[in-house]
N, CA and C of each residue as an Amber inpcrd file, in Angstrom:
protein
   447
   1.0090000   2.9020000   0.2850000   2.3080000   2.2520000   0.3080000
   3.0170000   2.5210000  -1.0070000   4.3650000   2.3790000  -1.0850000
   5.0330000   2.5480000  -2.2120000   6.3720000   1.7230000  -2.0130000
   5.6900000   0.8630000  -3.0630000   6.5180000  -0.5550000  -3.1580000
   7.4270000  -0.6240000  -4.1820000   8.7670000  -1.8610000  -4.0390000
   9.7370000  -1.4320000  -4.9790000  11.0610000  -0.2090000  -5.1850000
  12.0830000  -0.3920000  -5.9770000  12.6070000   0.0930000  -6.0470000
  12.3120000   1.5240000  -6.7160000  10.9770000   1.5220000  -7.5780000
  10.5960000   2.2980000  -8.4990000   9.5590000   2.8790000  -7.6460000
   9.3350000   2.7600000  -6.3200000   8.3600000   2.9460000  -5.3900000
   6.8910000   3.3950000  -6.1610000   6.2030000   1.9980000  -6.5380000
   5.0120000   2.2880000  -7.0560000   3.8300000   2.0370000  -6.2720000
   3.2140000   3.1790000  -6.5810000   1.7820000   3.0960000  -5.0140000
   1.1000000   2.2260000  -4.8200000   0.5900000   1.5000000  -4.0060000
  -0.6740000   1.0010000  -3.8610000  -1.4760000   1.9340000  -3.1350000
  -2.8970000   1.6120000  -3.0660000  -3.7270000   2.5790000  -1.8410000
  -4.3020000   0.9380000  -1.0560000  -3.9430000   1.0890000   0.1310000
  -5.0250000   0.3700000   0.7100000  -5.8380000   0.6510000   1.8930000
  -6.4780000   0.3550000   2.1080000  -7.3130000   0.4810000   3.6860000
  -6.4130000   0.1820000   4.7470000  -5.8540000   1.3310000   5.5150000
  -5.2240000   0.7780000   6.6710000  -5.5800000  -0.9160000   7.7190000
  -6.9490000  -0.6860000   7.7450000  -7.5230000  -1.2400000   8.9100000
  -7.4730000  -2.8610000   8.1940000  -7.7530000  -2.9650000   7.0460000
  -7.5130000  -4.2210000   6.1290000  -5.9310000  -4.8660000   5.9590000
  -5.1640000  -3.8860000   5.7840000  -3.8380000  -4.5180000   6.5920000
  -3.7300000  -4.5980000   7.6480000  -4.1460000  -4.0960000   8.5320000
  -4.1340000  -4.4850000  10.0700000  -4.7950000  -5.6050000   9.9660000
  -5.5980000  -5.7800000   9.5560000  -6.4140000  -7.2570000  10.1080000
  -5.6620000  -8.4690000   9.3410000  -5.0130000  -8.3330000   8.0080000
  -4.4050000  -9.2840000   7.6060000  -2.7750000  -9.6910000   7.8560000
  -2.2710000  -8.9480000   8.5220000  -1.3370000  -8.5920000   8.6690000
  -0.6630000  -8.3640000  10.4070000   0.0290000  -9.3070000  10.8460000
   0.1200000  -8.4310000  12.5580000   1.8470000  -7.3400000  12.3010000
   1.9540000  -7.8900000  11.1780000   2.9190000  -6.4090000  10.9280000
   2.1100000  -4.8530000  10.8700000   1.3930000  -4.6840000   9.8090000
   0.6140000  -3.3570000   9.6840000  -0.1600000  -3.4420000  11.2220000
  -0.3030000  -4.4810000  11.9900000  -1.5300000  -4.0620000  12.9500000
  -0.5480000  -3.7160000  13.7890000   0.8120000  -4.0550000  14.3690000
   1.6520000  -3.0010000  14.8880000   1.8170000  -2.3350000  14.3980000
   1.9660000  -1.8630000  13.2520000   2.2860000  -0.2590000  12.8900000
   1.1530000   0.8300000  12.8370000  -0.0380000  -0.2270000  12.9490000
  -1.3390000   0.9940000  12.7670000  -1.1950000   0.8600000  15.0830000
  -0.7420000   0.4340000  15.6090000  -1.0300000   0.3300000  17.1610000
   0.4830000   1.7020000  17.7010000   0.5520000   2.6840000  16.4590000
   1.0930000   3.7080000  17.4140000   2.2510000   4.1750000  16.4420000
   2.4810000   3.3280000  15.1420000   4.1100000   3.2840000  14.7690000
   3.8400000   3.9350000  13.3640000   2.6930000   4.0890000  13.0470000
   1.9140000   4.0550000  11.9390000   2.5790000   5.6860000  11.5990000
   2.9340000   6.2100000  10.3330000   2.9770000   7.4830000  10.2750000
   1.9760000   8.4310000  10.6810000   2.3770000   9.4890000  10.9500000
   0.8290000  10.2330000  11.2340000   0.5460000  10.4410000  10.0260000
  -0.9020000  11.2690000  10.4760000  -1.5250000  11.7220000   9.2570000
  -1.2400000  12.1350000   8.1900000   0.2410000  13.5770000   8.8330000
  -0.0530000  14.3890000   7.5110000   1.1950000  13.3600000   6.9060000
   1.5710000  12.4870000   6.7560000   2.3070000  11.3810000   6.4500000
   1.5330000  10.3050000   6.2610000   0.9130000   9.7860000   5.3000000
   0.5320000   8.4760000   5.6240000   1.3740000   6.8290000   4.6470000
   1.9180000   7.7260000   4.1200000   2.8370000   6.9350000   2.9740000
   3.8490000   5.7120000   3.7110000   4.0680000   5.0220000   3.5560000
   5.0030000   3.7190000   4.0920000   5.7580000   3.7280000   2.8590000
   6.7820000   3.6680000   2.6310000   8.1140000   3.2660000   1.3250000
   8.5250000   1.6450000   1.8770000   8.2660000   0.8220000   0.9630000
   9.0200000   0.0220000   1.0820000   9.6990000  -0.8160000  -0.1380000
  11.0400000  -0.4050000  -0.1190000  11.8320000   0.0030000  -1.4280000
  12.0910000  -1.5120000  -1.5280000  12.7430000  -2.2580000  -0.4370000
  12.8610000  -3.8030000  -0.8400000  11.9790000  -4.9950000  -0.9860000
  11.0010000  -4.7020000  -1.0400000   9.7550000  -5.4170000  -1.4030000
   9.5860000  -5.8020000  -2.6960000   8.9760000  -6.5710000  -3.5480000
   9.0060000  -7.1350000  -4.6000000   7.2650000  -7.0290000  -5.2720000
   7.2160000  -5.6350000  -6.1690000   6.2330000  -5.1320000  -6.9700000
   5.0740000  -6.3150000  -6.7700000   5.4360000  -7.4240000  -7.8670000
   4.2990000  -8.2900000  -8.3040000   3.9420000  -9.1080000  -7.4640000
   4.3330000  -9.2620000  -6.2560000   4.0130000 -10.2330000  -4.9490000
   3.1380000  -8.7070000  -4.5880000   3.4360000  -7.9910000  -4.0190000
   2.4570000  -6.8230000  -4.0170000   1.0430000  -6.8540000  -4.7240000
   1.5850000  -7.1190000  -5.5820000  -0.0780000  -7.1180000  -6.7350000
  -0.7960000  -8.2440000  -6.4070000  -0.4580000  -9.5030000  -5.9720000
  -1.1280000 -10.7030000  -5.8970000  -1.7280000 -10.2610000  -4.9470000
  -1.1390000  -9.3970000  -3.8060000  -1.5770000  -9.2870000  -1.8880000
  -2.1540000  -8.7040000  -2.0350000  -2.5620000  -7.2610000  -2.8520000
  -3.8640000  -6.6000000  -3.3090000  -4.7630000  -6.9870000  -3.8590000
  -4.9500000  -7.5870000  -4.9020000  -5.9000000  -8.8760000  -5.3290000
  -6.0830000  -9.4080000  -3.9280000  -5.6010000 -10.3700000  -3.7040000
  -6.1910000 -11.1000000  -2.5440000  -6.6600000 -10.3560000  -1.1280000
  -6.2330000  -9.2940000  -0.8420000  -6.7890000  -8.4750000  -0.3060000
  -8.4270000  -8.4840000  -0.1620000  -8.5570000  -7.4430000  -1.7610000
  -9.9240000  -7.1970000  -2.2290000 -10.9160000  -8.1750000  -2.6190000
  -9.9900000  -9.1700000  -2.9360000 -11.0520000  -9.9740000  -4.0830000
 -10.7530000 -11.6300000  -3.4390000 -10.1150000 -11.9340000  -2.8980000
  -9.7100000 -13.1540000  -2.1800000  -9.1860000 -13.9010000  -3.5190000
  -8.3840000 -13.4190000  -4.5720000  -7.3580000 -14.2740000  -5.5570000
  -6.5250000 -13.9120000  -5.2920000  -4.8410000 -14.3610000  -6.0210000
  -4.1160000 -13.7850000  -6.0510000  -3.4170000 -13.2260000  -7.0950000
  -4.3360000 -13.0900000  -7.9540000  -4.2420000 -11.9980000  -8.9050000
  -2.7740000 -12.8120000 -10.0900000  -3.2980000 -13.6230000 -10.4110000
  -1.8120000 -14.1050000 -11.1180000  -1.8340000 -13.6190000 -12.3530000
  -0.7280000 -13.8710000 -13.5610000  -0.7130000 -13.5380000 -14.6360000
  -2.1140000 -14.6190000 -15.6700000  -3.2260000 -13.6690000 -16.6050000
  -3.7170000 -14.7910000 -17.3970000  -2.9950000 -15.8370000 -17.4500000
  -3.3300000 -17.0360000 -17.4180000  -3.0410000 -18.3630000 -18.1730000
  -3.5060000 -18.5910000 -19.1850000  -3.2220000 -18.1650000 -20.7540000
  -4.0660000 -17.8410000 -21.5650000  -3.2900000 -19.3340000 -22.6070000
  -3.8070000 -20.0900000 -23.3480000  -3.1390000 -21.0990000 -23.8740000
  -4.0930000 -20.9630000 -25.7010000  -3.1650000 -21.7950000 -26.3590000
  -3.7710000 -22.5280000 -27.7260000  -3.3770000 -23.2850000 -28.3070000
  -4.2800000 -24.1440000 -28.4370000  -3.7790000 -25.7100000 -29.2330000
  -2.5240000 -25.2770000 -30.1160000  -2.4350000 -24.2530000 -30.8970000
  -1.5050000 -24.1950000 -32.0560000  -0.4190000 -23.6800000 -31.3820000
  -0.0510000 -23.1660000 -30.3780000   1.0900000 -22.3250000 -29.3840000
   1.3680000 -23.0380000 -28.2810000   1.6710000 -24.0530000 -27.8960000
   2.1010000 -24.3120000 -26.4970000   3.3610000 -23.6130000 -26.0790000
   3.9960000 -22.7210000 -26.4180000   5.2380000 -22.5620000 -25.9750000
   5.2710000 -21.3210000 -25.3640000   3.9060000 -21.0290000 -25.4860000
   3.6680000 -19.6860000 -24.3600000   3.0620000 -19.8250000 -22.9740000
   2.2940000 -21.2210000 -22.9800000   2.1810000 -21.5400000 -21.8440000
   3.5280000 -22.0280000 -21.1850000   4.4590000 -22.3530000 -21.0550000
   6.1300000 -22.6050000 -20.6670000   6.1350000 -21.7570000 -19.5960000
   6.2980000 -20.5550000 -20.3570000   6.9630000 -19.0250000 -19.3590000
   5.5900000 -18.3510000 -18.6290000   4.4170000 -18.6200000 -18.6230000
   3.5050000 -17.9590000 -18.2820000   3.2770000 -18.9060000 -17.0440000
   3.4520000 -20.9860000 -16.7460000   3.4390000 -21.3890000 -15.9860000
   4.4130000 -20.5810000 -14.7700000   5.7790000 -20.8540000 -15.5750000
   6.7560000 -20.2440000 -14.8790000   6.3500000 -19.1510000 -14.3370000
   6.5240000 -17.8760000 -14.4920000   5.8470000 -16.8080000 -14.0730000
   5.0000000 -17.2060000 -12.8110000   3.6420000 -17.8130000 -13.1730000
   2.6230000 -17.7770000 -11.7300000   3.5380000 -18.6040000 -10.9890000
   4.2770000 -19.3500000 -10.9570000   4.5560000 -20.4930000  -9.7820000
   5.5370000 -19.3810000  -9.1360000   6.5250000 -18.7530000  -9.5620000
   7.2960000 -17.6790000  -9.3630000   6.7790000 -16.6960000  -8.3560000
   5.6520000 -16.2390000  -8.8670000   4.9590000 -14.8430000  -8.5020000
   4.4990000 -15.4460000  -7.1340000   3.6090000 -16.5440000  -7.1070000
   3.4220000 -17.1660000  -5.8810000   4.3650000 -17.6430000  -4.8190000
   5.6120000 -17.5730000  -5.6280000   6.6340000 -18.2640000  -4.1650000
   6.9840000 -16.4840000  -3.9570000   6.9490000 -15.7780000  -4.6090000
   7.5260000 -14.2380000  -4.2100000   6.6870000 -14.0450000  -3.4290000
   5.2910000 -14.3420000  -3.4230000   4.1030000 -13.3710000  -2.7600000
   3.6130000 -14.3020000  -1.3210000   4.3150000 -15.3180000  -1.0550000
   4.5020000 -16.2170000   0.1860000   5.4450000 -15.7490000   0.6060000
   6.6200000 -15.5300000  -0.3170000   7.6470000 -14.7590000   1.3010000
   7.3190000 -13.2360000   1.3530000   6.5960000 -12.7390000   0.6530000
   6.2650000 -11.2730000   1.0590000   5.1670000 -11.7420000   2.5000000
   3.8820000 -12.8780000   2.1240000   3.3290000 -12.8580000   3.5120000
   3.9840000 -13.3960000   4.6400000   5.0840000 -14.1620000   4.1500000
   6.0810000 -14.8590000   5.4690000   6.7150000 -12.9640000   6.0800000
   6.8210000 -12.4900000   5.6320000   7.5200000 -10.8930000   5.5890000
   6.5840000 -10.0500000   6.3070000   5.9470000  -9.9820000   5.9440000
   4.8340000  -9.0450000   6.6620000   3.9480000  -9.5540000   7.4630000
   3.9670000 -11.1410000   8.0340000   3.4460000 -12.0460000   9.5010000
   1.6890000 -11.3900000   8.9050000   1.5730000 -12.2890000   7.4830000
   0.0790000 -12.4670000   6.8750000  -0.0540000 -13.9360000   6.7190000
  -0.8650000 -14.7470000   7.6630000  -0.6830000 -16.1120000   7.8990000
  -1.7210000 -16.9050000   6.2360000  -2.9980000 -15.9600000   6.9460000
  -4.0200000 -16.0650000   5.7810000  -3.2750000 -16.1080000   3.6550000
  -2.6840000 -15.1130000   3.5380000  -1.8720000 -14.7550000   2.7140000
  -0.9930000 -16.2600000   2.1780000  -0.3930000 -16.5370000   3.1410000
   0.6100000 -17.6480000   2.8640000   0.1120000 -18.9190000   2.5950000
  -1.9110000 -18.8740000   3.7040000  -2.0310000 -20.5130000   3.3010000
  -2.9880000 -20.4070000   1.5710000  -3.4430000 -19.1960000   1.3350000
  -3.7680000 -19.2000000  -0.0490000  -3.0210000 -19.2950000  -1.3190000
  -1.7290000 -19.3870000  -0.8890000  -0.5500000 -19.1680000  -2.0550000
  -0.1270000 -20.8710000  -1.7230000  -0.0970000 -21.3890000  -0.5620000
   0.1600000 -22.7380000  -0.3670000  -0.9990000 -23.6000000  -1.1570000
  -2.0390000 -22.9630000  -1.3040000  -2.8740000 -24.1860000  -1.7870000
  -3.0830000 -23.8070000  -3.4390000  -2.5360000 -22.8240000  -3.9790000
  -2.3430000 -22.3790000  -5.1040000  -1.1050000 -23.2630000  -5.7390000
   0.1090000 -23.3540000  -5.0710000   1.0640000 -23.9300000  -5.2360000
   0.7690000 -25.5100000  -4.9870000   0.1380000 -26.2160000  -4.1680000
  -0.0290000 -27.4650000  -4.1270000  -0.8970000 -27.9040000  -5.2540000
  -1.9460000 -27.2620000  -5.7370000  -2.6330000 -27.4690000  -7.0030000
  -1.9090000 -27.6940000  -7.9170000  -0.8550000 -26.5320000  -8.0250000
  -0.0200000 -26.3820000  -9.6680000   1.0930000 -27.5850000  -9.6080000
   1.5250000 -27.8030000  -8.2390000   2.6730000 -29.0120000  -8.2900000
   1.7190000 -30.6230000  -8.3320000   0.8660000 -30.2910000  -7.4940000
   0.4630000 -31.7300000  -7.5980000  -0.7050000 -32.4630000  -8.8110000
  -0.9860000 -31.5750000  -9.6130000  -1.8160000 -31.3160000 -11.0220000
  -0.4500000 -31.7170000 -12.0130000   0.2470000 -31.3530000 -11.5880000
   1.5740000 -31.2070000 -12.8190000   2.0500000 -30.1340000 -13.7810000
   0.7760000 -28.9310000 -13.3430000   0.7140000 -27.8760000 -14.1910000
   2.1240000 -27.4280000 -14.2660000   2.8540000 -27.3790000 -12.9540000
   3.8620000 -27.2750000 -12.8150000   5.3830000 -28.0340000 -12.1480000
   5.4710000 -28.3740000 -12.4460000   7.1260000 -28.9350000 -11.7970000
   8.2720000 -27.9390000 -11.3630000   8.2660000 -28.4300000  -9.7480000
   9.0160000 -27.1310000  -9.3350000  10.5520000 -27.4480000  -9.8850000
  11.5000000 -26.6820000  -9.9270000  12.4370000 -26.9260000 -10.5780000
  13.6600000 -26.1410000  -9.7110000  15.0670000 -26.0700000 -10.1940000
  16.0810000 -25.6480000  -9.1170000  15.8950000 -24.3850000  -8.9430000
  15.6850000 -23.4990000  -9.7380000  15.1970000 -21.7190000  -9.5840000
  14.1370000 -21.8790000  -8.3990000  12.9270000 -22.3130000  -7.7080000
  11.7880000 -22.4690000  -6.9000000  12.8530000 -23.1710000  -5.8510000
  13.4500000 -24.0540000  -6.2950000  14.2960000 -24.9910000  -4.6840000
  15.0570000 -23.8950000  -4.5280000  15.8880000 -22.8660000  -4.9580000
  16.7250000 -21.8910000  -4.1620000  15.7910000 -21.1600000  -3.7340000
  15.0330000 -20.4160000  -4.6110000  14.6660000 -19.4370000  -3.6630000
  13.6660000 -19.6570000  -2.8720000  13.3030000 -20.6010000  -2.6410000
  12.3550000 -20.8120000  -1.1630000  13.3660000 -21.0680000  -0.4480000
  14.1230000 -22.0660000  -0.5490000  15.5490000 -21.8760000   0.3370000
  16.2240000 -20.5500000   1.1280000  16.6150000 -19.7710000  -0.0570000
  16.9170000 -18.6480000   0.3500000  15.8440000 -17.7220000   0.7910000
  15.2530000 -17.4590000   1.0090000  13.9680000 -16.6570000   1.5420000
  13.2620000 -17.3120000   2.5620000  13.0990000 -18.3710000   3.1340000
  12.1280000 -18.5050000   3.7190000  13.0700000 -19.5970000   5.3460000
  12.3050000 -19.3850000   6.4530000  12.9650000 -20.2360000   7.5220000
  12.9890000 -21.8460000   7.5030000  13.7670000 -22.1360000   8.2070000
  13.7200000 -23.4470000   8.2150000  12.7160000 -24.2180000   8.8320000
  11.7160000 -25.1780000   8.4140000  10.3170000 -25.4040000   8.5870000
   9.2910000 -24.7180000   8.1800000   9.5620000 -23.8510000   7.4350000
   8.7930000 -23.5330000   6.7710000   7.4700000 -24.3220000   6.0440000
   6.2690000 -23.8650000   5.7930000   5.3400000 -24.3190000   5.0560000
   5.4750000 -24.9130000   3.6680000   6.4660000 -23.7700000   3.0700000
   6.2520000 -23.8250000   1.8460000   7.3820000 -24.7330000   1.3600000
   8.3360000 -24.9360000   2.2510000   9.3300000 -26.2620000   1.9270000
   9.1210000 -27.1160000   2.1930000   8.2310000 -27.8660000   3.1750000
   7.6630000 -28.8080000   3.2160000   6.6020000 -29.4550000   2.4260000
   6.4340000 -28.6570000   1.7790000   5.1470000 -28.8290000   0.2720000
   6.2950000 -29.0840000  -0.8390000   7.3500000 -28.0520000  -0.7860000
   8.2510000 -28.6280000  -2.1460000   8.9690000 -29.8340000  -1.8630000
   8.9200000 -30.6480000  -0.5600000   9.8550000 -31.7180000  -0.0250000
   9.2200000 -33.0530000  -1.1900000   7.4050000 -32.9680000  -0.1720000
   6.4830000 -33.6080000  -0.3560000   6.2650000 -34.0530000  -1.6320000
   5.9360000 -32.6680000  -2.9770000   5.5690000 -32.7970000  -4.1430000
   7.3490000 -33.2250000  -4.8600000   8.4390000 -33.4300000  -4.3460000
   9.2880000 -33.9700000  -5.0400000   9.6950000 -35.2450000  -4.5510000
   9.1430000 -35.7380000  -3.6330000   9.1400000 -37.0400000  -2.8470000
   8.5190000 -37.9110000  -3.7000000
C-alpha cells in the first residue's frame, strides 16, 4: 500500500487485511490488483493512523507515540498526550474507513482509558473532528458524550 499524500509504503500480508478488514476482503474477492500490480495508492488516507493499523496488525498495539515523561519537564508530556489521543481518533476513523470493526474497538478502549484516567481531557479539536469524520451513532461519540457527561 502507499499511503498519504507523500504515498509512503507499507508492506502487508494481503490475507491479514482481508481478515481484518471487509474492505480489503472485497478487494482481495476479485477487485484486488493483479499481480503484476499489487500496489493500492491511497493518497487520502492519513500516514500515522496507518502506522498505529500496522502495529496493531502485527503486534496487537497501536503503536502510539512514546509517552516518555520527567519529574523536571512536564511540559512535554502536554503535546505528546495530545498527539496519542489525536493519532487514536485518526486511526478509528481510518478503521470506521476501511469497515475494521476489531481496529475501532481497540482504539475505543485506548481512548476510554486516556479519558476516563484523566490522562487526557478531550477538548474542542477531538469534539470536531470525531464530529466531522465519523457517522451519527457512532461508537466513538458516544464515549466522548459519556466521558464529558
Amino acid at each position: 500500500l502507499r499511503i498519504g499524500p507523500e504515498l509512503k509504503k507499507f508492506q502487508f500480508h494481503k490475507g491479514l487485511l482481508a481478515h481484518h478488514s471487509l474492505y480489503f476482503k472485497n478487494l482481495s474477492s476479485g477487485r484486488w490488483p493483479s499481480d503484476d500490480k499489487r500496489t493500492i495508492d491511497l493518497p487520502g488516507d492519513n500516514v500515522e493512523a496507518w502506522q498505529c493499523l500496522f502495529s496493531w496488525v502485527y503486534t496487537r498495539t497501536l503503536g502510539q507515540p512514546h509517552r516518555e515523561t520527567s519529574d523536571t519537564d512536564e511540559r512535554k508530556e502536554i503535546p505528546v498526550r495530545n498527539l496519542v489521543s489525536n493519532q487514536c481518533l485518526m486511526t478509528f476513523v481510518l478503521g470506521d474507513m476501511r469497515m475494521m470493526p476489531g481496529l475501532k474497538n481497540a482504539v475505543i478502549d485506548e481512548l476510554f482509558s486516556l479519558w476516563t484516567q484523566g490522562v487526557i481531557i478531550p477538548g474542542p479539536t477531538h469534539i470536531g473532528y470525531i464530529y466531522d469524520n465519523t457517522p451519527a451513532g457512532s461508537a466513538v461519540r458516544k464515549l466522548l458524550i459519556d466521558v464529558l457527561a
